[in-house]
C-alpha positions as CSV (number, residue, x, y, z in Angstrom):
1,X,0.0,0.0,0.0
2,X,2.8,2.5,1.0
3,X,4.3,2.0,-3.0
4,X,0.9,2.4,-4.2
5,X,0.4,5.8,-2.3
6,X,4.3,6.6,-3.3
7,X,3.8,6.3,-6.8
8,X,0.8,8.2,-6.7
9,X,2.7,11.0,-4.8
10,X,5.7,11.4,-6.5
11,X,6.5,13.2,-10.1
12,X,9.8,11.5,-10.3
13,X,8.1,9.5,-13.7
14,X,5.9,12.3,-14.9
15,X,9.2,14.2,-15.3
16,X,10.8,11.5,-17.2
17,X,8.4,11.0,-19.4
18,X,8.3,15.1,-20.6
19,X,12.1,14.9,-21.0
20,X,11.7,12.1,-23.2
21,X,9.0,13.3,-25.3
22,X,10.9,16.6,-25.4
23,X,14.7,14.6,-26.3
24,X,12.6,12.9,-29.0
25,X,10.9,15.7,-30.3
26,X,14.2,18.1,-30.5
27,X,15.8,14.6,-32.8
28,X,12.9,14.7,-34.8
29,X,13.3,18.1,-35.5
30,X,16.9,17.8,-36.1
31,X,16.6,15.2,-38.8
32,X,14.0,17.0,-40.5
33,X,16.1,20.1,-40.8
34,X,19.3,18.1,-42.3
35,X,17.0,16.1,-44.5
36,X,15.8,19.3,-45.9
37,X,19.1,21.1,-45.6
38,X,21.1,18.1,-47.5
39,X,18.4,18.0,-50.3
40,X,18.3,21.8,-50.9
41,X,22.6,21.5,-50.9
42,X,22.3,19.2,-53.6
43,X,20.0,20.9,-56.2
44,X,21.8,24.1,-55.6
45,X,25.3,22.0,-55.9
46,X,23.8,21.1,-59.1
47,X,22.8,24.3,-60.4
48,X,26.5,25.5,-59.7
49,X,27.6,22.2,-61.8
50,X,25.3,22.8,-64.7
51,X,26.5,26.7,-64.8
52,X,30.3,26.1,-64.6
53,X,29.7,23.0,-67.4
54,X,28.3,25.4,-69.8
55,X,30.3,28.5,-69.1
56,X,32.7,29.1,-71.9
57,X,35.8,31.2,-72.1
């Protein structure tokens, strides 16, 4: 019974469980962001190799 009442009482997992969803929402977020920041790199590192490949002297 004393557990029970403990477990009820304390905030000990209540707090785990926000860091947690907060950790994996701040890594979601991250790979999003490089996902979107690697594709965008590409297309614009091939713009730059189409323009020097058909720039003439």
């Amino acid at each position: 019974m004393k557990q029970l009442k403990n477990f009820l009482v304390l905030e000990d997992g209540a707090v785990t469980v926000d860091w947690v969803v907060l950790v994996a929402l701040v890594v979601g977020f991250v790979i999003v962001t490089f996902t979107n920041i690697m594709d965008a790199s590409e297309i614009f590192a091939g713009h730059i190799a189409t323009y020097l490949t058909n720039w003439t002297f």
